[in-house]
C-alpha positions as CSV (number, residue, x, y, z in Angstrom):
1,X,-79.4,41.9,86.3
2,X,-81.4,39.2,85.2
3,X,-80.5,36.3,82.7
4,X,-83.5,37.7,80.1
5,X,-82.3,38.7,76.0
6,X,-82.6,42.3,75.8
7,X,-84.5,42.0,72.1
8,X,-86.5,39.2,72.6
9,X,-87.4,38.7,76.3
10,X,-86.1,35.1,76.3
11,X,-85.6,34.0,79.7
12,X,-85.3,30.0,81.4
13,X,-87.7,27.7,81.1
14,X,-88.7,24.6,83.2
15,X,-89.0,20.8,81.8
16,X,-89.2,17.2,82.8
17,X,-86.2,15.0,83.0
18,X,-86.7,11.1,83.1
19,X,-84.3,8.3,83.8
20,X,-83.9,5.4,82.4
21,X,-85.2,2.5,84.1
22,X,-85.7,-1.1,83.1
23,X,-88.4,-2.4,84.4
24,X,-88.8,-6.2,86.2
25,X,-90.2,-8.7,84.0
26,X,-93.9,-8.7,84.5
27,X,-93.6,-6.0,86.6
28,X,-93.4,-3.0,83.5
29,X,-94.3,-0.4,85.8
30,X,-92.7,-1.3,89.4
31,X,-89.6,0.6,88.6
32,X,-90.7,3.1,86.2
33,X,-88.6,6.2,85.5
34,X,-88.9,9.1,87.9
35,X,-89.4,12.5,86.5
36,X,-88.1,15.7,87.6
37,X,-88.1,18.9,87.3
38,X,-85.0,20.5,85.1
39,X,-84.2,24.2,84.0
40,X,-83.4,24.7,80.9
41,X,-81.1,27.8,80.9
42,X,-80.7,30.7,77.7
43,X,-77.5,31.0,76.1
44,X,-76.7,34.0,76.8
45,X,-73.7,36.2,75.2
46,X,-72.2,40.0,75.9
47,X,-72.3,41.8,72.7
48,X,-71.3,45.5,71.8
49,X,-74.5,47.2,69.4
50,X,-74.1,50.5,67.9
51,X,-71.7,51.6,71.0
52,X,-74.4,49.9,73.5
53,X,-73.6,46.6,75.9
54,X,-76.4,44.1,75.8
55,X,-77.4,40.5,76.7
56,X,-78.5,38.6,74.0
57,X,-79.5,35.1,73.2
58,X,-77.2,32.9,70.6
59,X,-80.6,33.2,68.1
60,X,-80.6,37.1,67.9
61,X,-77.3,37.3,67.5
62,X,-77.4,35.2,64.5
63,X,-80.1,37.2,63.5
64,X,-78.2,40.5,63.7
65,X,-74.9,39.0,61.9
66,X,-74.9,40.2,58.4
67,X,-78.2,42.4,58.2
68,X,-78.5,46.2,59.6
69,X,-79.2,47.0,63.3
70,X,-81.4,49.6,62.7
71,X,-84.0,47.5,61.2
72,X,-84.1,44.4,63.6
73,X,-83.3,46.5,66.9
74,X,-86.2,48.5,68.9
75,X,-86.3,51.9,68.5
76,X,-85.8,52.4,72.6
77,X,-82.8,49.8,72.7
78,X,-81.0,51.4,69.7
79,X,-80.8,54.8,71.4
């Protein structure tokens, strides 16, 4: 199974991560931060809709608290 919400197709994303370096004085850029790649992972949760087990993000459940099922879930993951 992979880590994608079921409603909205969220999935991980990739970004840059820097360090913090001082640099030498007069020399700004000799030691300048490195950057690297990070992943930035979806907070995923395990929730029970209308009898059905799904993976959704920490948005869409907010979304779903407190308003009707029927109106914010796809017809095909509803069934």
């Amino acid at each position: 199974m992979s880590r994608v919400c079921q409603l909205c197709h969220k999935r991980k994303q990739y970004g840059r991560q820097s360090r913090h370096k001082k640099g030498v004085a007069g020399k700004q850029w000799s030691k300048r931060a490195q950057s690297t790649l990070r992943i930035y992972d979806v907070n995923l949760q395990h929730a029970t809709i209308n009898g059905q087990k799904m993976l959704l993000c920490a948005k869409c459940l907010k979304l779903l608290r407190g308003k009707k099922t029927q109106d914010i879930l796809p017809k095909t993951a509803a069934k």
